[in-house]
C-alpha positions in Angstrom: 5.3 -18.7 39.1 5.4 -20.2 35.8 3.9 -23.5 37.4 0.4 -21.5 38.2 0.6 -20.0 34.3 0.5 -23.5 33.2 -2.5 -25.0 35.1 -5.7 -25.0 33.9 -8.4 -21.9 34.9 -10.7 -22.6 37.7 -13.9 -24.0 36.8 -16.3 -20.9 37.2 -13.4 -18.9 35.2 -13.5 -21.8 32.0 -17.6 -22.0 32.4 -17.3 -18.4 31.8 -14.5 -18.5 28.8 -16.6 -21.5 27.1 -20.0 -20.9 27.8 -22.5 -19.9 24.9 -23.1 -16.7 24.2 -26.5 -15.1 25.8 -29.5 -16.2 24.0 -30.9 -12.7 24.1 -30.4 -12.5 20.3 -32.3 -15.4 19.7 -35.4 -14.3 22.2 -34.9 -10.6 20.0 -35.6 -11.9 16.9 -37.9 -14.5 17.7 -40.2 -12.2 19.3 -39.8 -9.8 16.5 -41.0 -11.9 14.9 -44.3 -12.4 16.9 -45.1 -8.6 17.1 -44.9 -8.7 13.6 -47.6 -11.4 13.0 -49.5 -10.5 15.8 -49.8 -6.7 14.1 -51.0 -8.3 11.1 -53.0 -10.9 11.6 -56.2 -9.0 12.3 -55.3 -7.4 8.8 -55.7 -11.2 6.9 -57.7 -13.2 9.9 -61.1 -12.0 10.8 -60.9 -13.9 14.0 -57.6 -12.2 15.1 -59.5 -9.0 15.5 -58.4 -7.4 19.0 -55.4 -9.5 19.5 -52.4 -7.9 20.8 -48.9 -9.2 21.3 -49.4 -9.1 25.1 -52.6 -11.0 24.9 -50.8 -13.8 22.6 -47.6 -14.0 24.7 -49.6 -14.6 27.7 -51.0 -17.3 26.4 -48.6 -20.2 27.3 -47.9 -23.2 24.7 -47.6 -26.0 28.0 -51.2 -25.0 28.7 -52.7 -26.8 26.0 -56.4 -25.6 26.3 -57.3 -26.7 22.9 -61.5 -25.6 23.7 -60.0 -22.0 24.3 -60.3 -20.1 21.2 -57.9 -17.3 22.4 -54.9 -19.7 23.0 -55.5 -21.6 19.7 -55.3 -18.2 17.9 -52.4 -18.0 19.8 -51.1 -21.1 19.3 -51.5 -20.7 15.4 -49.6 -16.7 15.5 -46.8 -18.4 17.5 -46.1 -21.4 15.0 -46.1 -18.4 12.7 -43.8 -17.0 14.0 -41.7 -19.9 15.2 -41.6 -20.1 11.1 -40.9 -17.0 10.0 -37.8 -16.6 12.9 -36.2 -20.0 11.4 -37.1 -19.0 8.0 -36.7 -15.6 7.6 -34.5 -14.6 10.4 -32.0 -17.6 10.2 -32.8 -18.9 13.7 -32.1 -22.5 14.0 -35.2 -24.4 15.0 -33.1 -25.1 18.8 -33.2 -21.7 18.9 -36.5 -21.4 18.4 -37.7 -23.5 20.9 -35.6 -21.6 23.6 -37.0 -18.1 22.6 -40.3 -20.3 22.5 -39.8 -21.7 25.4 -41.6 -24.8 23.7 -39.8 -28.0 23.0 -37.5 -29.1 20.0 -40.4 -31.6 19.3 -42.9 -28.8 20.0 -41.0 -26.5 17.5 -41.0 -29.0 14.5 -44.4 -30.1 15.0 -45.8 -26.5 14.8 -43.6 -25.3 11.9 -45.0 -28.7 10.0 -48.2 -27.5 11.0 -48.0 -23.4 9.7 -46.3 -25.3 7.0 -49.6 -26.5 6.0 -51.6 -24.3 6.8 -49.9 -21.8 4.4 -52.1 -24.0 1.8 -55.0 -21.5 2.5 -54.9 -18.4 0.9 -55.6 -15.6 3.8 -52.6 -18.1 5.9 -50.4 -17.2 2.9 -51.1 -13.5 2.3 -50.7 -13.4 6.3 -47.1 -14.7 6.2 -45.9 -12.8 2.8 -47.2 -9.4 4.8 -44.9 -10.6 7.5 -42.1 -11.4 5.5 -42.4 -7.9 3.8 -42.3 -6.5 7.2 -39.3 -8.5 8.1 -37.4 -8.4 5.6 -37.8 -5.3 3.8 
């Protein structure tokens, strides 16, 4: 009997003792996140007038359609987002990109991107309303 106590647990039982916890955190706050910008935005960004959360999320980041002006708008809420999550809600940028569902390299390039883009004014007053909103 003590011989059994003494071997190691079955795979599927140590997958399950050592496994990460569920990302559903990670997906909660990132997309907090993106309901937040994507309320605001129409607020600071004439062009973001009748965008919803739903229209934004459906727009996937692997599609790349760069001539579509809906999934550029969307492309530039979600980096906003991506930011504020890492920034403001102390997701790590992994994290991020899971939520995302973008790549690491995806992630960084669009943070670096927001990142500049907060050098225009309405950009700015967009992500300090968000901030506000997150972090009250």
């Amino acid at each position: 009997m003590s011989m059994l106590a003494d071997q190691a647990p079955a795979p599927s039982n140590w997958f399950q003792l050592h496994s990460r916890p569920p990302q559903r955190k990670c997906n909660r706050e990132f997309h907090r996140a993106f309901r937040a910008v994507c309320a605001l935005a129409p607020s600071f960004l004439p062009e973001a007038e009748g965008i919803t959360y739903a229209t934004a999320v459906s727009q996937r980041p692997q599609r790349r359609a760069t001539e579509d002006g809906l999934w550029m708008l969307s492309s530039r809420l979600r980096g906003l987002a991506i930011l504020a999550s890492v920034e403001l809600l102390g997701l790590t940028q992994a994290e991020a990109s899971r939520a995302a569902r973008m790549s690491r390299a995806a992630v960084s390039i669009a943070i670096r991107r927001v990142q500049q883009d907060l050098q225009r004014p309405r950009i700015e007053r967009l992500y300090d309303a968000v901030e506000q909103s997150l972090c009250p």
